[in-house]
N, C-alpha and C positions, 0 to 999 in steps of 0.2 A: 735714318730708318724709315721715316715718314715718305722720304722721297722715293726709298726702293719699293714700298708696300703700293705707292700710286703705279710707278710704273710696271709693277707686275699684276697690277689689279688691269692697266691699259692692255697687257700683253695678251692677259684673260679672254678679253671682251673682245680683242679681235681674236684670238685662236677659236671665239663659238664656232663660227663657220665648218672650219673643218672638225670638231665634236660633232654635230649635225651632221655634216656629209657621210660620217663612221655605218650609217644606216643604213645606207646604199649599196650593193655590190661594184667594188672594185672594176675598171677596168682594164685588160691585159693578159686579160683568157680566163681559162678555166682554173680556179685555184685550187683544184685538188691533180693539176699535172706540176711539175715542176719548174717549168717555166714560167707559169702562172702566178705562182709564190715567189718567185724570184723577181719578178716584173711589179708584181704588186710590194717587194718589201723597198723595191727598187725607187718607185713610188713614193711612198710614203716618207720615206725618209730624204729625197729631194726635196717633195713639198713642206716636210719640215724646215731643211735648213732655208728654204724662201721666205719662211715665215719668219722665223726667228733672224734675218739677213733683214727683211722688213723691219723686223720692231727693234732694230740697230736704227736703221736709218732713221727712224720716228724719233729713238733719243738721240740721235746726231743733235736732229733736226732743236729738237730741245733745247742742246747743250747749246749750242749756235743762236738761238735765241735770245736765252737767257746768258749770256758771256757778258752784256753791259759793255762792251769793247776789249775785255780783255785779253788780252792775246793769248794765255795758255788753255783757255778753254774755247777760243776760235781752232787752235791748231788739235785741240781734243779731237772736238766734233769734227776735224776734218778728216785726219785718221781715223775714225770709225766709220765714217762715211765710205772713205776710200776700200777698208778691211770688206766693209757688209758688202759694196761691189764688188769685191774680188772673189767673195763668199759665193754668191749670185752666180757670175761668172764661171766659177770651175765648177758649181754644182749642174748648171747647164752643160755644159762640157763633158761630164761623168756620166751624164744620163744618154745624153748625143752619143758615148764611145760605145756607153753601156751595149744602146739600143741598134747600132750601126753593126756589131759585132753578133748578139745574141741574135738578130736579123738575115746577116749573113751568115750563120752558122745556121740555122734551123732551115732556111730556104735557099737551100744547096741544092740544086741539081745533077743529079749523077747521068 
């Protein structure tokens, strides 16, 4: 219990940043059209999962540390490691379709 309350107290202190950023207007256009809200939820919720893909990696990083050599908590940390890259990976990917598509659709010339 003590170990999850630290690592989500870690998880915290890095997520200030973007609490802080919340201030600022978004951007991605104007968010009262609808592209704008879609861009923006589009957003946020990418940069969520890099975040939370990060603070995998940080407890990989952990668990890999602290294993003392043991093997099933080396092969832990490496599966998670591997999971939060793949996480990373297609969330870049979904954004790249997202934005290649909504792109090509809005600046269409007839």
């Amino acid at each position: 219990m003590k170990k999850t309350l630290y690592l989500l107290g870690i998880f915290a202190a890095l997520s200030l940043p973007l609490l802080a950023g919340a201030q600022i207007p978004l951007p991605g256009g104007n968010p009262s059209q609808v592209g704008g809200v879609i861009q923006n939820i589009i957003d946020f919720v990418t940069n969520f999962i890099f975040i939370v893909a990060v603070g995998f990696i940080i407890y990989a990083a952990y668990l890999y540390l602290t294993s003392s050599g043991e093997q099933e908590k080396v092969t832990e940390a490496r599966k998670v490691i591997t999971y939060a890259i793949v996480a990373i990976i297609i969330a870049f990917l979904a954004r790249s379709i997202i934005s290649f598509i909504a792109n090509s659709i809005l600046h269409t010339t007839v």
